[in-house]
N, C-alpha and C positions, 0 to 999 in steps of 0.2 A: 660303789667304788669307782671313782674317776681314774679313766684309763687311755693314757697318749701314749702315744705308736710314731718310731721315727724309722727312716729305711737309712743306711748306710753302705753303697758297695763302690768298690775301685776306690780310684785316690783323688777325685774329687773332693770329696770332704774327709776331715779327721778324726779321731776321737775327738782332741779340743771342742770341734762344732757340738758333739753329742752335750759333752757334758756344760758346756754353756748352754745349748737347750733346757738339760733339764735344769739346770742355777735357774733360766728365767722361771721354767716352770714352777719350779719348786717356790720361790718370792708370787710368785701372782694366780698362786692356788687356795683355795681353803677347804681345811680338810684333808683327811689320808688320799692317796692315791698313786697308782703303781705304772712306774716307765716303762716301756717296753723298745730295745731297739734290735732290729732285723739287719743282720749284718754278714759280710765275709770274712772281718779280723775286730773282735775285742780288744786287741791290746790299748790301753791305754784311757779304756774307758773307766769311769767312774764306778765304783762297786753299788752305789742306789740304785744303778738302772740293770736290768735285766737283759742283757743281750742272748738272744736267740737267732738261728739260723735264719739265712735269708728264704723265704716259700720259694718253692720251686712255681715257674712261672708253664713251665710243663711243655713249651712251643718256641718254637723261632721267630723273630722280627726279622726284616728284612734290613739289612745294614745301613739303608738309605732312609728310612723312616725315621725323622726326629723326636722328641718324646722321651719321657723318662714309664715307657714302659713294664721295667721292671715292679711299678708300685701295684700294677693290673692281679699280683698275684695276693692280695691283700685281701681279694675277692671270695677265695676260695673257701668252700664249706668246712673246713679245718683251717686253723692257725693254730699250729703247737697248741690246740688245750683250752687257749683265749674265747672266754665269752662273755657276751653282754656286746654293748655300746663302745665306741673306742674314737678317742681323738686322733686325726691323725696331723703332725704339724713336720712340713718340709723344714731342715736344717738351717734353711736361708732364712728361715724367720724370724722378724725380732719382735718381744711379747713386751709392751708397753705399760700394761692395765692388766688387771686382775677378768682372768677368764672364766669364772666358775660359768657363765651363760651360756659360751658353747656347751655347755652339759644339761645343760636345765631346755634350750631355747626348742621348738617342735617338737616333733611326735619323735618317743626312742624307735621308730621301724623307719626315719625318714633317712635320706642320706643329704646333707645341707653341706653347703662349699661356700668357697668364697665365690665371686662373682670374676669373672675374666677382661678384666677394668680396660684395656687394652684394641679389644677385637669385638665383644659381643658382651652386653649386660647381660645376657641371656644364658652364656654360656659359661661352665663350669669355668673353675680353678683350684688345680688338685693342694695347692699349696698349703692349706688346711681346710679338710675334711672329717667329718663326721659320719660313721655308720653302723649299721649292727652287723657285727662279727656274722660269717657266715648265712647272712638274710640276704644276699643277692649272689647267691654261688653263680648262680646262670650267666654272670660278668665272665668268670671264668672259662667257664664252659663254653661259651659263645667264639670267646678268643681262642681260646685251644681249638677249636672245632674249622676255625677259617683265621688264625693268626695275620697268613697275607693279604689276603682281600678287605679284613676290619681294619689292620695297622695301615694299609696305605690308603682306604678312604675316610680314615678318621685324620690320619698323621700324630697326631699328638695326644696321648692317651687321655689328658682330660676333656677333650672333644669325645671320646666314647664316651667316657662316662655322663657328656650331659646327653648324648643320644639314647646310648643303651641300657640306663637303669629304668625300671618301668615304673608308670607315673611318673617319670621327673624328676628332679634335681632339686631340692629346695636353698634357698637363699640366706648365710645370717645377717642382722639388720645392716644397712650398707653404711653406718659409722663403724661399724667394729673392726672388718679387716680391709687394709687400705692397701695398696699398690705403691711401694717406694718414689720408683720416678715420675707417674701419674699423679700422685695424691700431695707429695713431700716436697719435692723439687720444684714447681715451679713450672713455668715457660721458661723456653732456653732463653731468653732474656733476664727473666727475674733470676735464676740463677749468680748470676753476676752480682746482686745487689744482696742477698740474704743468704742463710744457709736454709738445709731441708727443714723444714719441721715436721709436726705431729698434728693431724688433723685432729679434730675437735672432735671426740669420744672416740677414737681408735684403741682399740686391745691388741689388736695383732698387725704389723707391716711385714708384707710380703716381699721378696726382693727377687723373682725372677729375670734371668738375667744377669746383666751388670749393672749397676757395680754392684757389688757384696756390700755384706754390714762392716765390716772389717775394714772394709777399703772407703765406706761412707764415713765412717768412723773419726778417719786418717785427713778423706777430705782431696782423697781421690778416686779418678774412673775406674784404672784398675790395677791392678799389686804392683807391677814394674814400673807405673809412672811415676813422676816425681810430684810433690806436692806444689802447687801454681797458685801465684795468686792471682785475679782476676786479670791484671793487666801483663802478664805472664803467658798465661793462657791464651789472650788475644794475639800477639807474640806469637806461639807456638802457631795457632792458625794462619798467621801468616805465612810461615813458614810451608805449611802445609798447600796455601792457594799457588804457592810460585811453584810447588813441585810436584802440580798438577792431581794434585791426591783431592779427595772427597771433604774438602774444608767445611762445607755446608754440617756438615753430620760431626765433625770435630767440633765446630762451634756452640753445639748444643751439650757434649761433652762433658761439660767443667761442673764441679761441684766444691762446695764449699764443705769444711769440716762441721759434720754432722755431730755435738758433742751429748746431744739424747741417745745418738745411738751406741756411742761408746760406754754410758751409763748403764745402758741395761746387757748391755750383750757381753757379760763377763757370767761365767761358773760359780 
């Protein structure tokens, strides 16, 4: 039985995001298989998915440590019950193509990530991950045992995990999950010229960061902005050079309406 795992706490994300998850899931699956999401308020989620408590992460973070921490507790030798193999896909993600490979692809005791397109080929990204339920409690126990000294020399939780899971971190093929603004967008130049697209065999686009799917969608950076057109945009940076502000980094900003991703990232 094919089994994805989403986390959901604060107001960061909404139920909408959950249950647009599973819509994509559910279009790019074959076969029965059971949703699972770890949350602090059900309301409003979809009755296919199964919402359950969020795991107690059992320790403190230090408030200054970046990271989305809280998935560390995913580790632990109990989840409600859950066993076997388990997908796990951050909310941000938009599923383009039919996944059934993360389920099939390595050995079921491996733990396989995306790749961290950004910083290090080498190095994890928890944004969809794959592992066997309960085969690496010592993740847990590790962080409980030294929370402050692991969260502030790792910083960002899926930096432990390409350190601390033993043997390694395995890799899925590196067409299948791609990195939004890396992969999709372009050079800040091309930008101007084209909209994002979809790389060539991708299944999964991750969106770390800014902008969102929602807001790629629309065809802007982020919610509050208004939608530009290229020569608008250029415009706005102007603006931005005479008033002394960080123009350089506004100019790589601009995005074009992304109309793939509005296609798949509906419930």
């Amino acid at each position: 039985m094919k089994q994805i795992l989403c986390m959901k706490w604060g107001t960061a994300y909404s139920a909408k995001d959950v249950n647009i998850l599973y819509g994509m899931v559910s279009r790019n699956v074959s076969g029965e298989f059971r949703f699972y999401c770890f949350t602090d308020d059900e309301s409003g989620i979809r009755e296919e998915v199964t919402c359950l408590p969020l795991p107690e992460l059992g320790c403190e973070i230090p408030k200054d440590v970046p990271g989305k921490w809280p998935k560390s507790a995913l580790w632990g030798k109990e989840l409600f019950g859950l066993e076997g193999v388990a997908l796990f896909i951050d909310l941000d993600t938009v599923i383009v193509d039919n996944i059934d490979g993360y389920f099939e692809y390595g050995d079921p005791q491996d733990v396989i990530t995306a790749r961290n397109w950004l910083y290090f080929r080498k190095s994890a990204q928890t944004s969809v991950f794959r592992f066997p339920i309960g085969g690496h409690a010592y993740m847990l126990e590790n962080l409980r045992a030294d929370s402050v000294g692991i969260s502030r020399k790792y910083r960002f939780e899926q930096n432990y995990v390409t350190h601390g899971v033993k043997g390694g971190v395995k890799f899925w093929p590196e067409d299948w999950t791609k990195h939004f603004r890396v992969h999709c967008m372009g050079t800040a130049l091309t930008r101007y010229f084209r909209p994002p697209v979809v790389p060539r065999g991708a299944k999964m686009i991750t969106f770390p960061g800014i902008p969102k799917p929602e807001n790629a969608a629309q065809g802007k950076w982020k919610p509050h902005e208004p939608v530009r057109t290229p020569t608008e945009h250029l415009k706005w940076v102007g603006t931005q050079l005479l008033g002394g502000k960080k123009w350089r980094r506004h100019l790589s900003r601009y995005i074009q309406k992304a109309d793939w991703v509005g296609e798949h990232w509906r419930a």
